[in-house]
N, C-alpha and C positions, 0 to 999 in steps of 0.2 A: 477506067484504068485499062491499057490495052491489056489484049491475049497475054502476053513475052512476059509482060511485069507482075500480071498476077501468078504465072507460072513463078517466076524467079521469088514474088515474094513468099509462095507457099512450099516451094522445097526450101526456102530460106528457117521458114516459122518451123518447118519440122526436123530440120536437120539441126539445128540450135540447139547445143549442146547444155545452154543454158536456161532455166525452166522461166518459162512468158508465158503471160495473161494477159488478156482483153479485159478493160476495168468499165462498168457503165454509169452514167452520173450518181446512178443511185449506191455504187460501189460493190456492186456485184459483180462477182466473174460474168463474164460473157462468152470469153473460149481460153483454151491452156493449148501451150504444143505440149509434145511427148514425153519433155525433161521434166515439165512441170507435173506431166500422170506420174508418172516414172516415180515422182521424188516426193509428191505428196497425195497422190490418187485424183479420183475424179470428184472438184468442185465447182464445177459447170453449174450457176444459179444459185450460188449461196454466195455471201459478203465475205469480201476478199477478206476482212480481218477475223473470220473465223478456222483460217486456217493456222491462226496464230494458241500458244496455247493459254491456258485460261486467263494467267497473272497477264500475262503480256496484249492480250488482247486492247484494254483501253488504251494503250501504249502507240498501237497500230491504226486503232483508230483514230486519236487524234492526229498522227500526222497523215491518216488520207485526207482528215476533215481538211486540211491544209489545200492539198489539192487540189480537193474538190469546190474550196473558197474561191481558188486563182491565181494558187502556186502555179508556177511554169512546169519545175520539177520539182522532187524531195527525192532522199537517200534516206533508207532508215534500217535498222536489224529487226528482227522478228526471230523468238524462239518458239521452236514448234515441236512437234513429236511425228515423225513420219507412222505410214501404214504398220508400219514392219515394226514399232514401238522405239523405235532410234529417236532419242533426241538432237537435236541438231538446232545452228542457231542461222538463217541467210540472212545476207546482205542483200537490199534492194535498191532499186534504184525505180524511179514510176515517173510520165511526163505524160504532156497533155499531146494528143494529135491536132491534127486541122480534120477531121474525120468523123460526122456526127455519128458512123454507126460505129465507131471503133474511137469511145473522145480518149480514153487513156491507157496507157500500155505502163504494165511491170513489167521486170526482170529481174532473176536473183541474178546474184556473185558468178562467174564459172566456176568450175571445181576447183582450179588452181586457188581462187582466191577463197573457198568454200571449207578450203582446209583450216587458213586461218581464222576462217569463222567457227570454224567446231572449238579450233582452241580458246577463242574468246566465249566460245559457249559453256565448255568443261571450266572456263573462269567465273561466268553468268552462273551458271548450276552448283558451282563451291558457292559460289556467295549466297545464291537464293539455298540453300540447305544448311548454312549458318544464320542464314536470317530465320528459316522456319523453324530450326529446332531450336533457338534460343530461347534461354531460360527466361527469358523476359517475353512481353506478347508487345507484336510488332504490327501495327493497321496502317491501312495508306486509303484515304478516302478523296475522290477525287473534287471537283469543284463543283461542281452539283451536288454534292453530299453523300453520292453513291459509293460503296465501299468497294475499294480496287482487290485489295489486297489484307488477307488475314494469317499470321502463321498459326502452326500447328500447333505449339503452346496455350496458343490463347482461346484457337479453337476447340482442344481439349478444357478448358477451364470452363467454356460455358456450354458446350455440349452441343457445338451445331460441325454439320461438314464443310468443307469450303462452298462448294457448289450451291451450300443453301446461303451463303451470307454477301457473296460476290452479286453486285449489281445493288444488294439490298440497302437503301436509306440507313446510314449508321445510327443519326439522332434517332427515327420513329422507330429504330429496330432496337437498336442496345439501350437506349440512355433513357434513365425515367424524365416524363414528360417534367418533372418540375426543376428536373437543369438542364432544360432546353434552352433557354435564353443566358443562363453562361457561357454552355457550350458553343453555342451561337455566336456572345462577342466574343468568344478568343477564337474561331472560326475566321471571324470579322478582321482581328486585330491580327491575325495571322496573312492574311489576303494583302495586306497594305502595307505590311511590312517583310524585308526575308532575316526574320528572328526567332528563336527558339522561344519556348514555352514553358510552364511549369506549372501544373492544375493537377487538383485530385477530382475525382467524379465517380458515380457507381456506374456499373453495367448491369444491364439484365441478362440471368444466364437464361439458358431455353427453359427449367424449371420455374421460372416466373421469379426466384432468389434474384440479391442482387449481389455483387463485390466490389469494394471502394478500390481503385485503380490509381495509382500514381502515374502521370503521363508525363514525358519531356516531347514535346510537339515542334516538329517542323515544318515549314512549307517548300514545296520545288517549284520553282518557273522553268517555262521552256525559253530559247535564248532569243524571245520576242518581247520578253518582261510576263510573260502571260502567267498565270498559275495554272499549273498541271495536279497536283494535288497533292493534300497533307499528309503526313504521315509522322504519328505517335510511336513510343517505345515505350511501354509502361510494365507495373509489377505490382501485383497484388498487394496492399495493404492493412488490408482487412482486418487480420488477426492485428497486426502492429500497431494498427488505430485502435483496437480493441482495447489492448494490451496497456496503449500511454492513457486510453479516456480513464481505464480502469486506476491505473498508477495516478492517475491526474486525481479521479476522485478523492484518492484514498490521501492524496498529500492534502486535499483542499480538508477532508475529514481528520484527517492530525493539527492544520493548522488551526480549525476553527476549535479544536478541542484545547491545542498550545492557548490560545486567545482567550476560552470560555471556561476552562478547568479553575475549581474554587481553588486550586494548589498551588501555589507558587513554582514556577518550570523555568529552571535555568538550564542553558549549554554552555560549558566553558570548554577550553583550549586543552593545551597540554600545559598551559604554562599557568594555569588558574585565573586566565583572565574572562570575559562574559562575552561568549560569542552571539545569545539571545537570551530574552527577560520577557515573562509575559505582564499581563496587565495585573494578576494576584501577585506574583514579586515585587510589581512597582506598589500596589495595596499594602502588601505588608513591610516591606524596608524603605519606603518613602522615596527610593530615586526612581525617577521617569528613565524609557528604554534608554532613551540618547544618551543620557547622563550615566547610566550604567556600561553602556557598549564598549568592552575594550580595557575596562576597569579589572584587577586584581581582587579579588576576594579579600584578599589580607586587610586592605586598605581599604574597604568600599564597606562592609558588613562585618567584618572581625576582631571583638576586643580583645586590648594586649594581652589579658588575661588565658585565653583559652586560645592563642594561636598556635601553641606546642601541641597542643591536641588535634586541632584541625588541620596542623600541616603533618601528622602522622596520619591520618585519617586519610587523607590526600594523597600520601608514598604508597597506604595500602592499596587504594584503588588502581594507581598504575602499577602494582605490583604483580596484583589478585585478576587486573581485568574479570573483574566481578564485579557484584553489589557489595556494599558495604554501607550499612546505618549509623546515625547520631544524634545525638542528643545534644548541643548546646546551646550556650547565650550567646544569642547577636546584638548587634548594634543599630538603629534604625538613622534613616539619614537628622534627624530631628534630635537625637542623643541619645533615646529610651535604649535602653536594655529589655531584650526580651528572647523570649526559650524558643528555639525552635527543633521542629523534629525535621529530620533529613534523611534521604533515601536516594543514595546514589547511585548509579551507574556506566560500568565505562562503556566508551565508543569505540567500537573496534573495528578495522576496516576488511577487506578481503584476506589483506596479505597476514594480518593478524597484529599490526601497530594498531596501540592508543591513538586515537585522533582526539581526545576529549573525554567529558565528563556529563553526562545528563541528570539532574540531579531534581529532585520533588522536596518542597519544603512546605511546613506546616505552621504558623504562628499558634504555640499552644502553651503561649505566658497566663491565658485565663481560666488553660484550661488545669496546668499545673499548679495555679496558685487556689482555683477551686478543689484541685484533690488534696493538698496541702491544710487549706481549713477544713477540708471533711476529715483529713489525719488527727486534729487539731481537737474539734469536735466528738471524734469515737474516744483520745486520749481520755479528755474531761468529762465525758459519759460512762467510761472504765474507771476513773476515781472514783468518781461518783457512786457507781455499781456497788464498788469495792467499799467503798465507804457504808453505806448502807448495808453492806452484807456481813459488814463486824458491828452494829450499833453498841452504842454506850448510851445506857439510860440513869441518868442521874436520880434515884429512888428518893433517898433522902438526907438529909446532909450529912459526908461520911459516909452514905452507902451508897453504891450502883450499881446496876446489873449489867450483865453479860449476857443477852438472847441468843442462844445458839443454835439454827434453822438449817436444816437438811444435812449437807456431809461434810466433814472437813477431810481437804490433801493437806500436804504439807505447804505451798504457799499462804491457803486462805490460813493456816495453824498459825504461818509469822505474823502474819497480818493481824490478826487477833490477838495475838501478844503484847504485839507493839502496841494496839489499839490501848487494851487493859492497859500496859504499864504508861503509858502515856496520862492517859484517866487517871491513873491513882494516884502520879506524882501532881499533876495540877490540882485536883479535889482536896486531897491532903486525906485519901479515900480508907477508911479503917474497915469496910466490909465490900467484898466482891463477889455476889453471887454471879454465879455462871450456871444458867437456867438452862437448862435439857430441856424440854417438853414439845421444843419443836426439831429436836433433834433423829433423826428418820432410822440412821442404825448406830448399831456401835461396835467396832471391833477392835482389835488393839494395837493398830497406829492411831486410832480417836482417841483409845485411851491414854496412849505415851502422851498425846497434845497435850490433853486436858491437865495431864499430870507436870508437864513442865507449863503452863499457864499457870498451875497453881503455885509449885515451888518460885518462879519467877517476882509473881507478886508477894509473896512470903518476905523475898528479898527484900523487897522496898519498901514493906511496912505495912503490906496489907492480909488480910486475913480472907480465904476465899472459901463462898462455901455454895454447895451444889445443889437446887431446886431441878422439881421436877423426874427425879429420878425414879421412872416403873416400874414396874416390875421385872419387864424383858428388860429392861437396861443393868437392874440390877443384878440378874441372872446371868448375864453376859461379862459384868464388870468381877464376876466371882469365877468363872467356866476358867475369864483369862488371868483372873488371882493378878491383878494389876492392882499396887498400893498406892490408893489417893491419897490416904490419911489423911481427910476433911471431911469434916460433918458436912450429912446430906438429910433432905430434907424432902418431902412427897410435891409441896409445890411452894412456888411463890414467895405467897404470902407468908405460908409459914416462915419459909426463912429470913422473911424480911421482917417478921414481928422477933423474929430470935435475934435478929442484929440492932434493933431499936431495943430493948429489953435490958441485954448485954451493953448497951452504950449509955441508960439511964442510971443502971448500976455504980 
């Protein structure tokens, strides 16, 4: 190059208001004029896309990679941070020379057009600091897998800096290796297509913990159809998965109990019809679910008899929104009548409406007709008892005895009455001894007994007279000056040879 033009080209390069660089195939500065010290300091021997700032760096680099493919020229923005901490965003512009020591040259914007690059940049930096602080976590990973871009949300969630995650493999860093091959095809299926996404996946936080991530995924291309790289918006799931697996169990743990409970479990409406039936309702009322779904109580299980009961039963419960129990007879699909026990309650929803009726039933026709003959049984055992506890002993004909063992109240007294005067009208009985000797005390409602026992049969023709009577009884029947006026007699026999003697006469 002559003398004149290298002079003219080097007051040119330093007088240039606008900041140039020498770029070398390997994409390193090679030299900067003055605008470029000036505006970004000295990057003589470092790669020109390091003058860009972190996020934006892949950004830069692939459109030198461009370049340096066998673009002629490229235009592209780059935001950076000057010496001074000024952010700022230039406009470039970069072409190839004919010149192997000098093959490419950039240039920014002038200043004129510099200004509207800051405005486009305070528009870049609104946006990037809505992207960062979003409450959601926002990753941009590029087509090699390496992670472009992390915000601040998601970097606080798993506890790494930016500067440690930027560059880093997203799969081998975050994702456990055994949804590596998900992750992969929707990687895949994302590459091939420009469609959004929708996958959950854990992360690994830098604690070695993990958190299930809900992702919506997109892919960018550059406007050669190329992929530039993915980028996910996702939100912690975690606790929500927690939350539904928990609620999931606990319904699968009531359904299998609705299914497997020996009780009969009905849901009905508002209007008493069968909203579910499990398999012991269909056991005990004989209709299968289908056959029941949808059916009226009234008409499905209810006889005529008992329906005024069970439809106040029914008013209570949407009255009470409470429990309320019962006791009736149902109907089975087959005809049988049978007792069942019921335990209802209502359905109530937030706002505080009836939605329904949950109700537990018990077939317990076997179990009430077995407490009904145990009823049955204690009744004819208590006869029995009673019977046994007044005996009539036919002595001899014309006479019988009256054993009288431990205490008399006033029931076992009537009883004992009845017994005797019963005895003496069928015998045609002329003597009634009424034996003390297993008699335990005596005071004087024993004595009033004894004495209307005897006046009694006096009535009807018999004459009664008292064995057994000892001493303490005697002693007692005198203390209470109570008038028997009936011969009595030390035991038994004796009175029973006075009333054979008396009757031979």
């Amino acid at each position: 190059m002559p003398a004149q033009s290298i002079d003219t080209f080097a007051s040119f390069w330093t007088s240039c208001p606008d900041a140039a660089c020498i770029l070398g195939t390997d994409g390193r500065i090679m030299a900067t004029n003055r605008a470029f010290s000036d505006l970004l300091g000295d990057l003589v021997g470092v790669p020109f896309s390091d003058h860009a700032s972190l996020e934006n760096r892949a950004g830069v680099q692939a459109k030198l990679g461009a370049l340096l493919a066998g673009e002629s020229s490229i235009s592209f923005y780059s935001a950076c941070t000057r010496p001074s901490g000024e952010n700022m965003l230039l406009a470039w512009r970069a072409w190839r020379t004919n010149r192997e020591a000098a093959p490419f040259v950039a240039v920014a914007s002038s200043a004129e057009f510099l200004r509207e690059g800051e405005i486009r940049m305070e528009e870049v930096l609104r946006a990037h600091q809505i992207i960062d602080t979003s409450p959601t976590f926002v990753v941009a990973i590029d087509a090699n897998g390496a992670t472009v871009f992390m915000n601040s949300t998601m970097l606080a969630a798993i506890g790494y800096a930016r500067d440690e995650v930027v560059s880093k493999n997203y799969l081998e860093t975050f994702v456990p290796a055994r949804e590596h091959a998900l992750l992969g095809s929707i990687f895949q299926r994302l590459n091939s297509a420009d469609k959004t996404t929708l996958n959950e996946n854990h992360v690994i936080k830098r604690d070695g913990t993990e958190m299930l991530v809900e992702w919506h995924g997109r892919p960018i291309f550059d406007h050669h159809g190329r992929l530039q790289y993915f980028y996910g918006v996702g939100i912690d799931v975690t606790e929500q998965r927690r939350t539904q697996n928990a609620l999931l169990k606990s319904q699968q743990r009531l359904a299998l109990h609705f299914k497997q409970s020996p009780l009969g479990m009905i849901e009905w409406d508002r209007e008493f019809r069968v909203v579910d039936w499990n398999p012991a309702a269909e056991r005990i009322f004989g209709y299968g679910r289908e056959e029941a779904m949808g059916k009226y109580a009234q008409e499905l299980i209810v006889p005529e008899a008992v329906r005024p009961y069970v439809a106040d039963v029914w008013q209570q419960l949407l009255d009470s929104r409470g429990a309320v129990n019962a006791h009736n007879e149902n109907v089975t699909k087959d005809g049988r009548t049978i007792i069942c026990e019921w335990s209802n309650t209502t359905l109530v929803d937030a706002s505080g409406e009836v939605m329904g009726v949950a109700s537990l039933v018990n077939d317990v026709t076997d179990r009430k007709k077995a407490e009904e003959d145990l009823r049955e049984r204690e009744r004819a055992q208590a006869q029995t008892i009673e019977q046994l506890s007044v005996p009539i002993i036919d002595l001899w004909e014309g006479i019988i005895a009256v054993p009288i063992v431990g205490t008399i109240d006033e029931s076992r007294a009537v009883r004992m009455t009845e017994s005797l005067l019963e005895a003496v009208v069928k015998n045609s009985t002329k003597y009634a001894i009424l034996d003390l000797t297993g008699a335990t005390a005596m005071d004087g409602s024993i004595a009033n007994h004894l004495g209307d026992m005897i006046r009694a049969a006096r009535l009807v023709g018999s004459e009664c007279l008292v064995s057994g009577l000892g001493p303490a009884l005697a002693r007692t029947l005198v203390e209470l000056d109570v008038p028997l006026s009936v011969k009595t007699f030390g035991s038994l026999r004796a009175a029973l040879r006075h009333a054979m003697r008396v009757m031979r006469t």
